[in-house]
DSSP file (Angstrom, degrees, kcal/mol; ACC not computed):
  #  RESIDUE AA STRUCTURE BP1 BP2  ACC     N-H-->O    O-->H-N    N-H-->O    O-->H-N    TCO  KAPPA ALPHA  PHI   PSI    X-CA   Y-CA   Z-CA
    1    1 A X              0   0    0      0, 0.0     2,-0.2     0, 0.0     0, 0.0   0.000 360.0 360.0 360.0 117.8   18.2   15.3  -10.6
    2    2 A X        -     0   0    0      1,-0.1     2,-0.8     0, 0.0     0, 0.0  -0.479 360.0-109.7 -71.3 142.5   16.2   12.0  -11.6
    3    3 A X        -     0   0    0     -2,-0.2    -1,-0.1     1,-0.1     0, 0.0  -0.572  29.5-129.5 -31.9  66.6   13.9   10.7   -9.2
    4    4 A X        -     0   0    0     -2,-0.8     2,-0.3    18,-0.1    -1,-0.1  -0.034  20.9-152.0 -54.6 120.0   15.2    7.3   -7.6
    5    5 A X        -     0   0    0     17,-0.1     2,-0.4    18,-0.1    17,-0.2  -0.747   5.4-163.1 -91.8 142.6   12.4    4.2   -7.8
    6    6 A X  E     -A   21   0A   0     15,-1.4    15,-2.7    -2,-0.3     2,-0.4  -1.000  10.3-147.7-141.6 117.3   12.6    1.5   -5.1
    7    7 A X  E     -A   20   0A   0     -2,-0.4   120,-1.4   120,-0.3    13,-0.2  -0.910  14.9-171.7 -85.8 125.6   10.5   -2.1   -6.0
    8    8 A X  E     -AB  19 126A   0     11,-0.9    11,-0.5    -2,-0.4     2,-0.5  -0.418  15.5-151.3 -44.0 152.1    8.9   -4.1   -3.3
    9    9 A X        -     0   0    0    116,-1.3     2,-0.4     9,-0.2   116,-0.3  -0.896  11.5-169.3-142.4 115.3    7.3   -7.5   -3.3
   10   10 A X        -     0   0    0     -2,-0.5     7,-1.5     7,-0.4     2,-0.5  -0.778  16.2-174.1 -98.1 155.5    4.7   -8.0   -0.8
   11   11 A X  E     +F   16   0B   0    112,-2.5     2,-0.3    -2,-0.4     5,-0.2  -0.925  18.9 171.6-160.2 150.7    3.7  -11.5   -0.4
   12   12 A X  E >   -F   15   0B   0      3,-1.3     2,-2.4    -2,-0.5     3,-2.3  -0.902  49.5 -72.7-154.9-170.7    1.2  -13.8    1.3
   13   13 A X  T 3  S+     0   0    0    108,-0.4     3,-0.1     1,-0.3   109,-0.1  -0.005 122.1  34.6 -94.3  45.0    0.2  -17.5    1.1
   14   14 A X  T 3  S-     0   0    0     -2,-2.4    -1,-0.3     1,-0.2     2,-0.2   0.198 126.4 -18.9-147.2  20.2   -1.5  -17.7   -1.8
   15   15 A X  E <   -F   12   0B   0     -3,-2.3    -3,-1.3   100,-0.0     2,-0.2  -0.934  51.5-131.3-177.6-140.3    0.2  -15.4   -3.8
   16   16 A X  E     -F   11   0B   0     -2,-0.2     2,-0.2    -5,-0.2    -5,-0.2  -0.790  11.0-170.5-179.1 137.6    2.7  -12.3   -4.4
   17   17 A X        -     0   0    0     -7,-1.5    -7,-0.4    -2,-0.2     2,-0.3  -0.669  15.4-133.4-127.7-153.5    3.3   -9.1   -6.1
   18   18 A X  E     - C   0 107A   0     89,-0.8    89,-2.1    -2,-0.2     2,-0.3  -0.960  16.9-174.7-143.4 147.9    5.6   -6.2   -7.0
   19   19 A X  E     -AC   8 106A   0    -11,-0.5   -11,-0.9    -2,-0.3     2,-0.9  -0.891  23.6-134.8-139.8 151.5    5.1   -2.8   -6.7
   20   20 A X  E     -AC   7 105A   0     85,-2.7    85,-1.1    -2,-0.3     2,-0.4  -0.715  26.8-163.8-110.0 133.4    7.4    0.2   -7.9
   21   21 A X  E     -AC   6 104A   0    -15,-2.7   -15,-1.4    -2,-0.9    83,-0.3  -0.780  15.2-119.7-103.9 142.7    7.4    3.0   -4.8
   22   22 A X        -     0   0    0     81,-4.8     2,-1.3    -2,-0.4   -16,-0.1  -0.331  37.6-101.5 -68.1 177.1    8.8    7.3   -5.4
   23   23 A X  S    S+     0   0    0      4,-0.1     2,-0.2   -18,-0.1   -18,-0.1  -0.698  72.6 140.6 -97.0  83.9   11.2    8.2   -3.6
   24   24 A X    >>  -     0   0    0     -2,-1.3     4,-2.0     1,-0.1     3,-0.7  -0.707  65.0 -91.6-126.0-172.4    9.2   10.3   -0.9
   25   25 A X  H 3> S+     0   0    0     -2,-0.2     4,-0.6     1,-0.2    -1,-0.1   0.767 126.7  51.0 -96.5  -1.5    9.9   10.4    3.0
   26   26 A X  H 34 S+     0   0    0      2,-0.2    -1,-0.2     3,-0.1     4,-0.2   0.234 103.1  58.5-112.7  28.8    7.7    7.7    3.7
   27   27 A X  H <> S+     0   0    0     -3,-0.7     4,-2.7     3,-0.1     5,-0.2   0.618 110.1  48.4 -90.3 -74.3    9.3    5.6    1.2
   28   28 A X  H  X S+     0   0    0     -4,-2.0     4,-0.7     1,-0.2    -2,-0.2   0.856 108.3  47.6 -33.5 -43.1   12.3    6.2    3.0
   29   29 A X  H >X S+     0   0    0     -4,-0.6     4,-2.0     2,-0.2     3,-0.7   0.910 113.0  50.3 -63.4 -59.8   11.1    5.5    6.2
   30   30 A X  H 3> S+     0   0    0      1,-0.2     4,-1.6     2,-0.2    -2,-0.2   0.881 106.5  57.5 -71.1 -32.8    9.4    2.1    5.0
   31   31 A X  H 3< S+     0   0    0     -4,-2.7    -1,-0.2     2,-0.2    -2,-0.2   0.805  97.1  52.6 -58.2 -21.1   12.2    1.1    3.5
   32   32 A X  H << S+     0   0    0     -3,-0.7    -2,-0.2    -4,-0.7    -1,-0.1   0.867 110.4  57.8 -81.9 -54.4   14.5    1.2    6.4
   33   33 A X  H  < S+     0   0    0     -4,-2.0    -2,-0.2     3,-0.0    -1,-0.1   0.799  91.1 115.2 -16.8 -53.1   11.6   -1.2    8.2
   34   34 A X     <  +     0   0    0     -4,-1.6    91,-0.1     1,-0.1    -3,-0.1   0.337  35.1  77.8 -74.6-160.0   11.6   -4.0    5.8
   35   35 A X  S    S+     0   0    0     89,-0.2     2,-0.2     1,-0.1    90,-0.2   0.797  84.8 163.2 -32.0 159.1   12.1   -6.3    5.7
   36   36 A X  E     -G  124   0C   0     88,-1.4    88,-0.9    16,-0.0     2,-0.4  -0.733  24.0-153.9-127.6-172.5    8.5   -6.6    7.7
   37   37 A X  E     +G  123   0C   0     86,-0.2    86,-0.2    -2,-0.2     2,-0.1  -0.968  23.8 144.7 171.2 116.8    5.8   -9.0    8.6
   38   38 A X  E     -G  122   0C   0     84,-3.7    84,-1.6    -2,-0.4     2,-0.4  -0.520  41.5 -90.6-168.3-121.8    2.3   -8.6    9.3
   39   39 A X  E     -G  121   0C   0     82,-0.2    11,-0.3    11,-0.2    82,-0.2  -0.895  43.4-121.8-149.2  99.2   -1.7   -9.6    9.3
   40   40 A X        -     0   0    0     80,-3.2    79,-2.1    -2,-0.4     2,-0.3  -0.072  21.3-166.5 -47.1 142.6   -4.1   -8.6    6.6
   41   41 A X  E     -H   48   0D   0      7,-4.2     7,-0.5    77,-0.2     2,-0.2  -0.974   6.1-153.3-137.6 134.1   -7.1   -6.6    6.9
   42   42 A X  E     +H   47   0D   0     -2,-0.3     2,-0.3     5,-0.2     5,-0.2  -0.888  17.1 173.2-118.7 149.6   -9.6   -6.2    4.4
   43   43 A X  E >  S-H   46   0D   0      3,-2.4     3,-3.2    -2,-0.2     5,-0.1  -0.950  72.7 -57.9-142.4 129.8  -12.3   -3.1    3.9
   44   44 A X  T 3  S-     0   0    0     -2,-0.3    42,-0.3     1,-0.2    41,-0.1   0.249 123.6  -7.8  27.4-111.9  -14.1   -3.7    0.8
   45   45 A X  T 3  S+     0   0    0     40,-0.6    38,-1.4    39,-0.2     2,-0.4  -0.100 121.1  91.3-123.0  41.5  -11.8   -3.9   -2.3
   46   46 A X  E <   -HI  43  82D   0     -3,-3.2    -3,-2.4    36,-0.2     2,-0.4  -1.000  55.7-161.6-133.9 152.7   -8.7   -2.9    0.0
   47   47 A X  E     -H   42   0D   0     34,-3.2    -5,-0.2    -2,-0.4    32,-0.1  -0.685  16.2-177.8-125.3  91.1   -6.3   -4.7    1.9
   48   48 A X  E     -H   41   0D   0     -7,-0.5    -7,-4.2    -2,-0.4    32,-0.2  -0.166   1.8-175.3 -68.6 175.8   -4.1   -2.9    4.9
   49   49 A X        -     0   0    0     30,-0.6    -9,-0.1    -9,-0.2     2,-0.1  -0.681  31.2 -95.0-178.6 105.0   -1.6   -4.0    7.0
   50   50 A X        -     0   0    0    -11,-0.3    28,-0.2     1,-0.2   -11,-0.2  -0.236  23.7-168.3 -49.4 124.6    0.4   -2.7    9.9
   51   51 A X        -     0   0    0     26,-2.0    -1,-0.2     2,-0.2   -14,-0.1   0.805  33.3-124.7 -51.5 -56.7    3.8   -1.2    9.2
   52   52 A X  S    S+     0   0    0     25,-0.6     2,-0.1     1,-0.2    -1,-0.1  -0.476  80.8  94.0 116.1 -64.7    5.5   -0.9   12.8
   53   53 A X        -     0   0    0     24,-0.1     2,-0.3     1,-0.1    -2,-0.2  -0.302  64.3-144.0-108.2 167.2    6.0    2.6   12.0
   54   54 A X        +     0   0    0     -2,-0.1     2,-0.3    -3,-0.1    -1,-0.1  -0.646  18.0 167.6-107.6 160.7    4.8    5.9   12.1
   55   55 A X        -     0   0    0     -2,-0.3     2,-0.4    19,-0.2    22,-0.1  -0.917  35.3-114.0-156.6 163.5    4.9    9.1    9.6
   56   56 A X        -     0   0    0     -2,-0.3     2,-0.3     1,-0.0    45,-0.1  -0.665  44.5 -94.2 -93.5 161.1    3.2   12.3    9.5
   57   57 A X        -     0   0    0     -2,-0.4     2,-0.2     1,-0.1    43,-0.1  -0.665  43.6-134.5 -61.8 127.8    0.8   12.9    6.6
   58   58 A X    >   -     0   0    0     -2,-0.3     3,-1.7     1,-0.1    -1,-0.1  -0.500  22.5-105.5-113.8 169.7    2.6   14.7    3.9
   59   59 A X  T 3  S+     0   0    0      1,-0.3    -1,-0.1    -2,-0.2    -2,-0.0   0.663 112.7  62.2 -91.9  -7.7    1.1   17.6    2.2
   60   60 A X  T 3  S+     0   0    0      2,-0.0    42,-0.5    39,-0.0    -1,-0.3  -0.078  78.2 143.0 -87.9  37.2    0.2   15.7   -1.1
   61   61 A X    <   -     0   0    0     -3,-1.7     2,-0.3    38,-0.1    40,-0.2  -0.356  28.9-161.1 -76.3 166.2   -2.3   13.1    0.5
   62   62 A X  E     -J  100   0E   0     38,-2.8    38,-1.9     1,-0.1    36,-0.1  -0.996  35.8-172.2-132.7 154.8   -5.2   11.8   -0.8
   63   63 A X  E    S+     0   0E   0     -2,-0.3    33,-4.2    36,-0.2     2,-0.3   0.819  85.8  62.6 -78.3 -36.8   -8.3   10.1   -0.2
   64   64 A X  E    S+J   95   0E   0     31,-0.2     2,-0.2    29,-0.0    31,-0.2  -0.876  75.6 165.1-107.8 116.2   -9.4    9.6   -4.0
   65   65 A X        -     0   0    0     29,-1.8    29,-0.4    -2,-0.3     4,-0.1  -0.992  38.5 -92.2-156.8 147.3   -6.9    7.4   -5.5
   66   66 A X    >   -     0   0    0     -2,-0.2     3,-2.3     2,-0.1    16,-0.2   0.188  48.3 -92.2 -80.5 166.2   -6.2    5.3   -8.3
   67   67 A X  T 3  S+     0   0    0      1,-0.2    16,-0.2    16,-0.1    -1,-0.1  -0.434 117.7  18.0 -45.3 138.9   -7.0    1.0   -8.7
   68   68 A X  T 3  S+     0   0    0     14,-0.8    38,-4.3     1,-0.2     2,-0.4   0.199  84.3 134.4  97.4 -23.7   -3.4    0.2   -7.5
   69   69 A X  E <   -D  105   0A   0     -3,-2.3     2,-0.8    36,-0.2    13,-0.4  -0.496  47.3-137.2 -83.5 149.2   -1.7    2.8   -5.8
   70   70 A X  E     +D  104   0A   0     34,-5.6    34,-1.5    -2,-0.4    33,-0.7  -0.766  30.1 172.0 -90.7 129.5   -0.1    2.1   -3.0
   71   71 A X  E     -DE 102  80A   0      9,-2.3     9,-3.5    -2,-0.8     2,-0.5  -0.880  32.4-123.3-128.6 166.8   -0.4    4.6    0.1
   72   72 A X  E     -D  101   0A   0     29,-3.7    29,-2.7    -2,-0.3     2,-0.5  -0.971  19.4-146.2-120.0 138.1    0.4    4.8    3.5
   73   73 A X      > -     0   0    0     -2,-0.5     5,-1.4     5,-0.4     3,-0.3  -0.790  11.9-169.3-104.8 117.3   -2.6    5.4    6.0
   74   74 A X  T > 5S+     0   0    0     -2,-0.5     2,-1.8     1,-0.3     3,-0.6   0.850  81.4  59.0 -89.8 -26.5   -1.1    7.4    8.8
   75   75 A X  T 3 5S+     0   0    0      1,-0.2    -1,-0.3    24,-0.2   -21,-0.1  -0.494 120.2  31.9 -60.7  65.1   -4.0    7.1   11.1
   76   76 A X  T 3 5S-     0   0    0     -2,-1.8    -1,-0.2    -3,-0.3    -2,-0.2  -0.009  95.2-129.9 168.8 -27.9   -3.4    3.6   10.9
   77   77 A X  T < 5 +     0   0    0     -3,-0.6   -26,-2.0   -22,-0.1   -25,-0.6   0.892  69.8 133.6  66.3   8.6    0.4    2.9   10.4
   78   78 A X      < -     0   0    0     -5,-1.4    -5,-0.4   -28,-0.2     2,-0.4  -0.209  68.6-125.5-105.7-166.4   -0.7    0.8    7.7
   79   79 A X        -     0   0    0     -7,-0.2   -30,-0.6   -32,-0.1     2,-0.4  -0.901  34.0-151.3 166.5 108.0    0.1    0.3    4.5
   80   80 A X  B     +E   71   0A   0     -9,-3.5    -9,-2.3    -2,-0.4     2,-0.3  -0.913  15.0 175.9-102.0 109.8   -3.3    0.8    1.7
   81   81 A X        -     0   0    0     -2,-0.4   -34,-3.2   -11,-0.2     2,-0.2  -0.991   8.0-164.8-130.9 168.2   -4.0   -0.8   -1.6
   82   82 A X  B     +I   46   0D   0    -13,-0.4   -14,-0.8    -2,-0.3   -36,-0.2  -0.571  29.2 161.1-119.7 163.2   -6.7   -0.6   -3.5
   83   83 A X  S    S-     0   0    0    -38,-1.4     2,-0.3    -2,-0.2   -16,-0.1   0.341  71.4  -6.6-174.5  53.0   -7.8   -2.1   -5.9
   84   84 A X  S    S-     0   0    0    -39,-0.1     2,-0.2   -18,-0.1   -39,-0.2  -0.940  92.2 -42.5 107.2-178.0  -11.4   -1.2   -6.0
   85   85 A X        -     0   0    0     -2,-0.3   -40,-0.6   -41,-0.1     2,-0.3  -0.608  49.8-159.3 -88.0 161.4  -14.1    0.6   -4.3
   86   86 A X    >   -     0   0    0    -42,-0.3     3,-3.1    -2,-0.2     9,-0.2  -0.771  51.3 -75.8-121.0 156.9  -14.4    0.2   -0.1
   87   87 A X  T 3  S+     0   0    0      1,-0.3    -2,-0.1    -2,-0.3   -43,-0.0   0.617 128.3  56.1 -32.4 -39.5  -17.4    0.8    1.5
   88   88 A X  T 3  S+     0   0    0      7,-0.2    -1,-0.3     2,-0.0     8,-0.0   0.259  77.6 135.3 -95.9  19.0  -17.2    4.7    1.4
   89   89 A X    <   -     0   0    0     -3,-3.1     2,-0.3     6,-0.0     5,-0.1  -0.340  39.4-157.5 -73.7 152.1  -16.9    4.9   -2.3
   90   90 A X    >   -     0   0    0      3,-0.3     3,-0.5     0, 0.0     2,-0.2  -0.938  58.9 -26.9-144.7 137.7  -18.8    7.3   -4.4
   91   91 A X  T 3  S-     0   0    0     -2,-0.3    -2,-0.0     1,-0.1     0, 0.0  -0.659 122.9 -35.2  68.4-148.8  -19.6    7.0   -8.1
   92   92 A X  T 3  S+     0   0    0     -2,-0.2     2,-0.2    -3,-0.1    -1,-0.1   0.094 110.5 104.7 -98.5  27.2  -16.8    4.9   -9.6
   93   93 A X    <   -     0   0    0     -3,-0.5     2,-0.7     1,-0.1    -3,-0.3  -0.640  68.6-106.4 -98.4 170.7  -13.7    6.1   -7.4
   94   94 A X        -     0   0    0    -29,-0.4   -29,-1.8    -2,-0.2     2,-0.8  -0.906  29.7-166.7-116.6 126.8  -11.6    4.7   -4.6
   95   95 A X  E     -J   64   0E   0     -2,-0.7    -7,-0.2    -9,-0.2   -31,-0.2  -0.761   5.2-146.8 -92.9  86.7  -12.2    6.2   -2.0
   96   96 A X  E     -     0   0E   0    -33,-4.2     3,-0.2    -2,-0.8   -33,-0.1   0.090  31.9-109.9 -43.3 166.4   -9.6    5.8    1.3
   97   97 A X  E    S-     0   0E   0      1,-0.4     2,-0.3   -34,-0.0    -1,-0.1   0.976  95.5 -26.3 -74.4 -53.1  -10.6    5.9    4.8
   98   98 A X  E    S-     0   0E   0    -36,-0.1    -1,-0.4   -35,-0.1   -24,-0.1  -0.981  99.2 -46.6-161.0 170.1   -8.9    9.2    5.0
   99   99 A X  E     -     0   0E   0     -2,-0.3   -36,-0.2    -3,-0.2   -25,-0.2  -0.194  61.6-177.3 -59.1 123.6   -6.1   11.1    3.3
  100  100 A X  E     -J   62   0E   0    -38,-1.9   -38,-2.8   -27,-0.1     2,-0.6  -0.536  31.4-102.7-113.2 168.4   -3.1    8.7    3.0
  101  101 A X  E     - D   0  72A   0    -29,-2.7   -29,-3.7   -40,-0.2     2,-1.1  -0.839  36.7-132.4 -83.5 117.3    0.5    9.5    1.6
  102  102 A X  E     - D   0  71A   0     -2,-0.6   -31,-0.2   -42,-0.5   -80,-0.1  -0.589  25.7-177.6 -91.7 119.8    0.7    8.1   -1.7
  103  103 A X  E     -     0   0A   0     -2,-1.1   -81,-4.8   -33,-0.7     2,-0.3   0.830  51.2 -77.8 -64.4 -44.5    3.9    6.0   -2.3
  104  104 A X  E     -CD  21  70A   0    -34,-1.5   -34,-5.6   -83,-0.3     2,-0.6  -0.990  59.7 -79.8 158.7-153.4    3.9    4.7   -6.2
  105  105 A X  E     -CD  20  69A   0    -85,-1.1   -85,-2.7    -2,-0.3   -36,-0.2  -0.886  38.6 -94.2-141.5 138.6    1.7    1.7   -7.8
  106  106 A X  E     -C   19   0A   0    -38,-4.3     2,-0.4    -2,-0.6   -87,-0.3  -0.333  39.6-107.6 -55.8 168.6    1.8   -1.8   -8.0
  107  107 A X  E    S-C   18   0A   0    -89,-2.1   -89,-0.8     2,-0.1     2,-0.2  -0.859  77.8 -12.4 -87.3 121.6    3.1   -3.6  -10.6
  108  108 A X  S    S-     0   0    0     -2,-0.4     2,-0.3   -91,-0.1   -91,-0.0  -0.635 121.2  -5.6  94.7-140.5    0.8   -5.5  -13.2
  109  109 A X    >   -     0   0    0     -2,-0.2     3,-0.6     1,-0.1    -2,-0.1  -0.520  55.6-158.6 -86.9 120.9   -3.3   -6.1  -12.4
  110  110 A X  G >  S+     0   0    0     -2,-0.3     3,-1.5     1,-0.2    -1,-0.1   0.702  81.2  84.0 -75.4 -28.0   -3.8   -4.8   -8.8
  111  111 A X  G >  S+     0   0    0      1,-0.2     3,-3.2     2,-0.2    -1,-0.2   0.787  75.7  83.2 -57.2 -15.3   -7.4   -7.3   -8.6
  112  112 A X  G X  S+     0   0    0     -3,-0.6     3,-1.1     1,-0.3    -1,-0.2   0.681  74.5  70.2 -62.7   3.0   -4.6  -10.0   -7.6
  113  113 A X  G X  S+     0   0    0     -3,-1.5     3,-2.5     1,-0.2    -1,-0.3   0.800  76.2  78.3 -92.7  -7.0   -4.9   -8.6   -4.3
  114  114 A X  G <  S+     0   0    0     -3,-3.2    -1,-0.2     1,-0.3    -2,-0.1   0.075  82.3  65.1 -98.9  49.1   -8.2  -10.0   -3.8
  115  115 A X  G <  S+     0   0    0     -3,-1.1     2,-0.9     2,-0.1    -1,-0.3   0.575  71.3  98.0 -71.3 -25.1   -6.8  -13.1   -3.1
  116  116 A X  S <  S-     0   0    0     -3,-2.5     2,-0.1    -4,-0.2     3,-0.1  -0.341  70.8-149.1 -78.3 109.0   -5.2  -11.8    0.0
  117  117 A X    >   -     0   0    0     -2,-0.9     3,-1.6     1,-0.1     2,-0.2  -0.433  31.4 -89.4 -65.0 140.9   -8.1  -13.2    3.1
  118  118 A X  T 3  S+     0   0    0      1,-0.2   -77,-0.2    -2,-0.1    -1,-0.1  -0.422 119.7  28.0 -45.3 117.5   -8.7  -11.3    6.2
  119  119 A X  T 3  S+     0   0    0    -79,-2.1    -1,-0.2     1,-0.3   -78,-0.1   0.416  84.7 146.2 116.9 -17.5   -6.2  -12.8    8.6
  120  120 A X    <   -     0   0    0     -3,-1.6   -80,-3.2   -80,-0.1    -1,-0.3  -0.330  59.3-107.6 -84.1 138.7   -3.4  -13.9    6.0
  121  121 A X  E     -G   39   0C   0    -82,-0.2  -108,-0.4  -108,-0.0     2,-0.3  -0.484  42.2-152.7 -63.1 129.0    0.2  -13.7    7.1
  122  122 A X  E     -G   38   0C   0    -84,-1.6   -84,-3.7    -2,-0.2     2,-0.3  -0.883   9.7-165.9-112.0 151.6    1.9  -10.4    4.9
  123  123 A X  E     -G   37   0C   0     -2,-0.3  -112,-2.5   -86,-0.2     2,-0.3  -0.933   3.5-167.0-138.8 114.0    5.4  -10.1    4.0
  124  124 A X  E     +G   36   0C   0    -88,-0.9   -88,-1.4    -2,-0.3     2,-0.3  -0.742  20.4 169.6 -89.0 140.0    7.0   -6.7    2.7
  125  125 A X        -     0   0    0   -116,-0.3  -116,-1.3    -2,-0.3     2,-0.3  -0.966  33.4-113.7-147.0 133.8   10.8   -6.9    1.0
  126  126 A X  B     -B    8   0A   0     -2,-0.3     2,-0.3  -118,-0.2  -118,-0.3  -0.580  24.2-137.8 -64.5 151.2   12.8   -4.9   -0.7
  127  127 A X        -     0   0    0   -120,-1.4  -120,-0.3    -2,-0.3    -1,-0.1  -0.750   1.9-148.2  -3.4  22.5   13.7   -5.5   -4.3
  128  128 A X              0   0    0     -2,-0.3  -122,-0.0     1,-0.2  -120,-0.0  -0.081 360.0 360.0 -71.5 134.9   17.2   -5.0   -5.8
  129  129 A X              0   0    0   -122,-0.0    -1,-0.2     0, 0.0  -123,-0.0   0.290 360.0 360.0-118.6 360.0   16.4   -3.9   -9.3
């Protein structure tokens, strides 16, 4: 049975990307959400953002996780990318606040997120690919 992939485009006023998500159960979950709308927040060289919803922690999180991936922070409801190290990094990894569910990875250079300012209006969408 192949794996079904679901694209996104988050976007916010001074730019936009697209990111390609698994098929997991908090893929599902956010997907039924969207579209959403919400307020950036930035920690070091990541930018969250409340979801609305809630998920349990699935039993493949992680803390240490690549430039790019997109996770979902269940302490938080939020929605994590990285794209760099945050304040709790050690060596050259990125390091999460705490073990998130990882969802898939943006698409293209993941540093475009540090456009996105503390404070900046976010908009999550589905995709039809």
């Amino acid at each position: 049975m192949q794996t079904q992939l679901t694209q996104i485009r988050i976007s916010w006023p001074s730019g936009h990307l697209t990111a390609t998500l698994d098929d997991t159960p908090t893929t599902r979950t956010l997907i039924k959400a969207l579209p959403l709308t919400s307020t950036a927040h930035t920690w070091g060289e990541e930018v969250y953002f409340d979801t609305g919803i809630a998920v349990s922690r699935e039993t493949d999180a992680r803390q240490v996780v690549e430039p790019g991936t997109v996770a979902f922070w269940t302490d938080g409801d939020a929605l994590a990318l990285r794209y760099g190290p945050t304040p709790i990094f050690q060596g050259d990894e990125c390091r999460l606040a705490s073990p998130c569910n990882v969802l898939g990875h943006i698409d293209g250079d993941p540093r475009v997120l540090a456009t996105i300012h503390h404070g900046d209006p976010i908009r999550v969408e589905s995709v039809d690919v």
